[in-house]
C-alpha positions as CSV (number, residue, x, y, z in Angstrom):
1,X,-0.6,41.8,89.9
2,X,2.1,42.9,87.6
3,X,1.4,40.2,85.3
4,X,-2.2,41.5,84.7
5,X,-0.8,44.9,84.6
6,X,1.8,44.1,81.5
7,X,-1.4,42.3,79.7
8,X,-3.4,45.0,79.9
9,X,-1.2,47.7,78.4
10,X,-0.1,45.8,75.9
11,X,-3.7,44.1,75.2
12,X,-5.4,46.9,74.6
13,X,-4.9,47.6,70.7
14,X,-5.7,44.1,69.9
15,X,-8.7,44.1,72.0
16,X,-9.9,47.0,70.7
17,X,-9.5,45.4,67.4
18,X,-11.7,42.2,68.0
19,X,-15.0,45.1,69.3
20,X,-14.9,47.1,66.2
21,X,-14.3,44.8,63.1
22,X,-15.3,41.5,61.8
23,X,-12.7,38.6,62.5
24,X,-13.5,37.4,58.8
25,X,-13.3,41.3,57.4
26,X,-10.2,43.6,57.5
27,X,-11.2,47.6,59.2
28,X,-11.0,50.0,56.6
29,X,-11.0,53.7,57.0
30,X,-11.6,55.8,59.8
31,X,-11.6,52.3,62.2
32,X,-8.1,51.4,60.8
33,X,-6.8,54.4,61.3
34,X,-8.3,54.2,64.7
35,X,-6.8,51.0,65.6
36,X,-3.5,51.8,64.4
37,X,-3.0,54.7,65.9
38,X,-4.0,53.0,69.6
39,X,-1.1,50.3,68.9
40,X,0.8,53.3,68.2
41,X,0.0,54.8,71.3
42,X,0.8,51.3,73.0
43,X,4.3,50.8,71.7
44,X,5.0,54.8,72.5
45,X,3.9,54.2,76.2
46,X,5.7,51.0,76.4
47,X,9.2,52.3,75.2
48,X,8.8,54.9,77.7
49,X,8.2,52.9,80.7
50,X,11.9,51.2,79.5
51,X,13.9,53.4,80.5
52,X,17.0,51.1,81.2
53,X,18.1,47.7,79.1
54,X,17.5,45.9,82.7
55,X,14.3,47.5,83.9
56,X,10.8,48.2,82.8
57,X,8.3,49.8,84.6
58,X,5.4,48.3,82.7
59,X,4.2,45.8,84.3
60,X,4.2,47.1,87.6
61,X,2.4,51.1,87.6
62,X,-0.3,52.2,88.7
63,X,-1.4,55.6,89.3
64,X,-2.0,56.4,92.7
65,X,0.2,53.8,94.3
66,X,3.1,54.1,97.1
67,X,5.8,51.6,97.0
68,X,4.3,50.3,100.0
69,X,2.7,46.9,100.3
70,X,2.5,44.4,97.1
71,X,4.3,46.9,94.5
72,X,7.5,46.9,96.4
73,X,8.7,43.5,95.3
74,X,8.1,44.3,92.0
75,X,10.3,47.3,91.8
76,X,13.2,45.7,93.2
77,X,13.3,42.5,90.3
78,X,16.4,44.7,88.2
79,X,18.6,44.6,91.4
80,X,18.9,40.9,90.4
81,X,21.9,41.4,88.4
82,X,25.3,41.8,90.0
83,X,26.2,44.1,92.8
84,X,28.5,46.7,92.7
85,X,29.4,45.9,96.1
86,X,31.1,42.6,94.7
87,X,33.5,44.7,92.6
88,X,33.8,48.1,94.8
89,X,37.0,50.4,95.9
90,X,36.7,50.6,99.5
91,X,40.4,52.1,99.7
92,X,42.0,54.7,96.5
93,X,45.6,53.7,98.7
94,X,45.3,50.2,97.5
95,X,43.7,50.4,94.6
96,X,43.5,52.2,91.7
97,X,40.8,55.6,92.0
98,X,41.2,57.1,88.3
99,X,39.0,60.3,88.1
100,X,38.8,62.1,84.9
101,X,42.6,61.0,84.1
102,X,44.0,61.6,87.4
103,X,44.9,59.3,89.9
104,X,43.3,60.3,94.0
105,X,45.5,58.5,96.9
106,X,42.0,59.0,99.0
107,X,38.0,58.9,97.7
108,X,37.8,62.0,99.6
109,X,40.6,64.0,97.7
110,X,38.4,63.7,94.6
111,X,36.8,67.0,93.4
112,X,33.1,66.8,94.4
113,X,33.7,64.1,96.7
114,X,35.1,66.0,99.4
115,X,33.8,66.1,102.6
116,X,31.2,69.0,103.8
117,X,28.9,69.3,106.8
118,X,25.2,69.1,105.9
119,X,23.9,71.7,108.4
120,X,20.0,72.3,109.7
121,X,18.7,75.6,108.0
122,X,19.8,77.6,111.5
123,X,23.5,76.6,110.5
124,X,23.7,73.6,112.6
125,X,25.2,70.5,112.1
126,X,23.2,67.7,111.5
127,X,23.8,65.1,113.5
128,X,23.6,61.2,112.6
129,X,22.3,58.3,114.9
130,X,25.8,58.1,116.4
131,X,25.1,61.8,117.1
132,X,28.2,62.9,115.3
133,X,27.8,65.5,112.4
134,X,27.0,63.9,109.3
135,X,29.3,65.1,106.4
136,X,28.8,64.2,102.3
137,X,30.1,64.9,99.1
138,X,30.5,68.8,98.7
139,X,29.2,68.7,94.9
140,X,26.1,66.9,96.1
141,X,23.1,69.7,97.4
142,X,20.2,67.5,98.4
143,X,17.9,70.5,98.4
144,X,18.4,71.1,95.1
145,X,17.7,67.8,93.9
146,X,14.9,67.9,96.2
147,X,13.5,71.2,94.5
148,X,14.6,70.2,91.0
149,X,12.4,66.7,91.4
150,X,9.5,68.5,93.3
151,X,9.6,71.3,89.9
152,X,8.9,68.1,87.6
153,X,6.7,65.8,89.8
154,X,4.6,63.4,88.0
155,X,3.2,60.0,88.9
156,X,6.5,58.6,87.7
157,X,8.5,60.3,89.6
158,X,8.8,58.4,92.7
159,X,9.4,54.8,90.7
160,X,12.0,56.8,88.8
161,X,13.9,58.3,91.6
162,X,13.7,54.9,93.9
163,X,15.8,53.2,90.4
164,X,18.2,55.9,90.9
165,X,18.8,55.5,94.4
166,X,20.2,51.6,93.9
167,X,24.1,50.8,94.8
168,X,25.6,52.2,92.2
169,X,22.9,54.6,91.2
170,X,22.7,58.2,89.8
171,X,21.8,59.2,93.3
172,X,24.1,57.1,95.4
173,X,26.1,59.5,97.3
174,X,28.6,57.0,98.9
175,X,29.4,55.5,95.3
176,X,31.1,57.4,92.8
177,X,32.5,56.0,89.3
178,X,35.9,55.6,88.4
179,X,37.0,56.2,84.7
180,X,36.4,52.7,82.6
181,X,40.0,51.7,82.8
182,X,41.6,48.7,80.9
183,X,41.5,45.2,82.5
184,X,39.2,47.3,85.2
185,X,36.5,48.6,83.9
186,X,34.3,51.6,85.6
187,X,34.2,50.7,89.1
188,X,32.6,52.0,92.2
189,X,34.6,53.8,94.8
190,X,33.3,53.4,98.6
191,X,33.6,56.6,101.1
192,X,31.7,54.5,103.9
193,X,31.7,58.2,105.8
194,X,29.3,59.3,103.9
195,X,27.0,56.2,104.7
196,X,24.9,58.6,106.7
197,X,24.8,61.6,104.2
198,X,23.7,58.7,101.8
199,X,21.1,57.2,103.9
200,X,19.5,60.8,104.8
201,X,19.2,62.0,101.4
202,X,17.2,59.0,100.6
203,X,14.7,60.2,103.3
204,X,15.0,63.8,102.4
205,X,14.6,63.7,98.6
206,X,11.8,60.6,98.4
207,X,10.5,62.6,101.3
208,X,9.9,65.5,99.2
209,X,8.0,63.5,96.8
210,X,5.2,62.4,99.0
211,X,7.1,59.0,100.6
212,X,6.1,58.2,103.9
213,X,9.2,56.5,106.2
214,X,7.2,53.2,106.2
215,X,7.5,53.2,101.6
216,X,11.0,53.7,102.5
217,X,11.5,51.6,105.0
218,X,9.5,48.6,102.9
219,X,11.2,49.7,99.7
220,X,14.7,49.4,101.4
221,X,14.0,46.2,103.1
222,X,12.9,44.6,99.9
223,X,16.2,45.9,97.9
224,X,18.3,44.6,101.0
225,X,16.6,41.3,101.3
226,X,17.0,40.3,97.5
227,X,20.2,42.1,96.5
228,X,21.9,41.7,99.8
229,X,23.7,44.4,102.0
230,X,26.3,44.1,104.2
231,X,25.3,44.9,108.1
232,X,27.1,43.7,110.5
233,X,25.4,45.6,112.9
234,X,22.1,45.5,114.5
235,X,19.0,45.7,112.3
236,X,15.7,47.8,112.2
237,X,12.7,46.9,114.0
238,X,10.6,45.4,111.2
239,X,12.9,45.2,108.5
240,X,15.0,42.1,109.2
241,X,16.9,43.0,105.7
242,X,18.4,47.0,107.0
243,X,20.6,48.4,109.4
244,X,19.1,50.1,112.2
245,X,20.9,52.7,111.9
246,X,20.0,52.9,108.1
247,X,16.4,53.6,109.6
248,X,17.3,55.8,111.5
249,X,18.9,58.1,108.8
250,X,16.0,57.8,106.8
251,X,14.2,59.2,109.4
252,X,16.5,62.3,109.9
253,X,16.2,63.0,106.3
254,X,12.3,63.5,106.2
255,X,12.4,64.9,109.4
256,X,15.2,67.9,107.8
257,X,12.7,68.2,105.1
258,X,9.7,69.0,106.5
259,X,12.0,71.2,108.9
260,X,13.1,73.3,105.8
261,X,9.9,73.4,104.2
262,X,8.4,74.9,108.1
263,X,11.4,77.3,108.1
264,X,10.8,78.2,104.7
265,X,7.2,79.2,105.3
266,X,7.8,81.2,108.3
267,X,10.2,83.2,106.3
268,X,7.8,83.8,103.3
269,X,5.2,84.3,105.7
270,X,7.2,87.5,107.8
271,X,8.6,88.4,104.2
272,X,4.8,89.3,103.2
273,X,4.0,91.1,106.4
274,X,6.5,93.7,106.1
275,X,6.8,94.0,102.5
């Protein structure tokens, strides 16, 4: 399918080209300017869809599509290069954590990274599949994301957010960045407590964008099964590739959404009866 998808949108222009002029005579006029200005178009829409050196979106969108079903192996073909999990910090005490200049004994101790609650909309704490509270990053408000992403939703929006959501990834809250150090490079630092906080944002945010827990669940298990995570620990009911556990969080995270979104509409709704 993708294939057939990458022909067409970059097919078109010369296509069109073969309907309205002569193979033997060159378009003139009006038609040439016609023509060139659908390659243009092309080469715009195609630049675009690239919107990393290792991934392109072209071949593979379709309006109206989930990443359920046939797309999701598609989506997942940049998570072919190396992990970051072959080359991460999974302890600042042994290695070195370089922040903005400053060395951190503990991932935890960094600014942004430390470690807050994430609490239901009645002040409670969230609780993960352990049934423990779930804590994350305290520069990290998943509602805000949430909102900011809802503000600007467009057909791209889902494909673009999955991308970001990779190991590694703009929105991969149990990953930060170290400085790009000599002999070291930019590495990943680990804070496996905020596994969970990770896990439920990914249901909360692609949640807020229309994703049903089976396109996560699919779209996870694809990533896992070509990139390869490390579980030792027992796996999710069809999706040989995830944690159960990992399921499970996604789970909490769209179920906290559509929790806010219900509290947040009975509170407009008693706002406009005694206003």
């Amino acid at each position: 399918m993708g294939r057939v998808l990458q022909n067409e949108c970059f097919t078109m222009g010369s296509e069109g080209t073969d309907k309205v002029a002569p193979s033997n005579a060159p378009p003139a006029g009006a038609e040439a300017e016609r023509i060139a200005q659908i390659a243009n178009e092309n080469q715009i829409g195609a630049q675009k869809l690239r919107f990393t050196p290792e991934f392109e979106l072209a071949s593979l969108i379709v309006p109206g599509l989930t990443v359920d079903g046939a797309i999701a192996p598609d989506m997942v073909r940049p998570y072919l290069q190396k992990s970051v999990e072959d080359n991460q910090i999974s302890d600042c005490s042994k290695e070195a954590c370089v922040v903005n200049g400053k060395r951190y004994a503990s991932s935890t101790d960094i600014p942004g990274n430390r470690p807050k609650p994430l609490l239901h909309s009645d002040g409670t704490a969230v609780l993960g599949p352990d049934g423990k509270p779930v804590v994350g990053p305290d520069g990290i408000d998943i509602e805000k994301i949430a909102a900011e992403l809802r503000a600007h939703k467009n057909w791209l929006s889902l494909y673009e957010t999955l991308y970001k959501f990779r190991h590694g990834g703009e929105l991969d809250f149990q990953r930060r960045m170290t400085d790009d150090l000599p002999g070291q490079g930019a590495r990943a630092i680990f804070t496996k407590e905020y596994q969970n906080f990770a896990n439920i944002a990914v249901g909360y945010i692609l949640g807020a964008l229309g994703a049903t827990l089976k396109d996560i669940g699919h779209y996870a298990d694809k990533y896992c099964g070509i990139r390869g995570c490390h579980y030792n620990e027992p796996r999710a009911k069809g999706y040989p590739n995830i944690a159960d556990r990992q399921y499970r969080d996604y789970e909490i995270g769209l179920q906290l959404w559509v929790e806010k979104q219900t509290d947040m509409a009975v509170a407009d709704a008693s706002g406009s009866r005694h206003s």
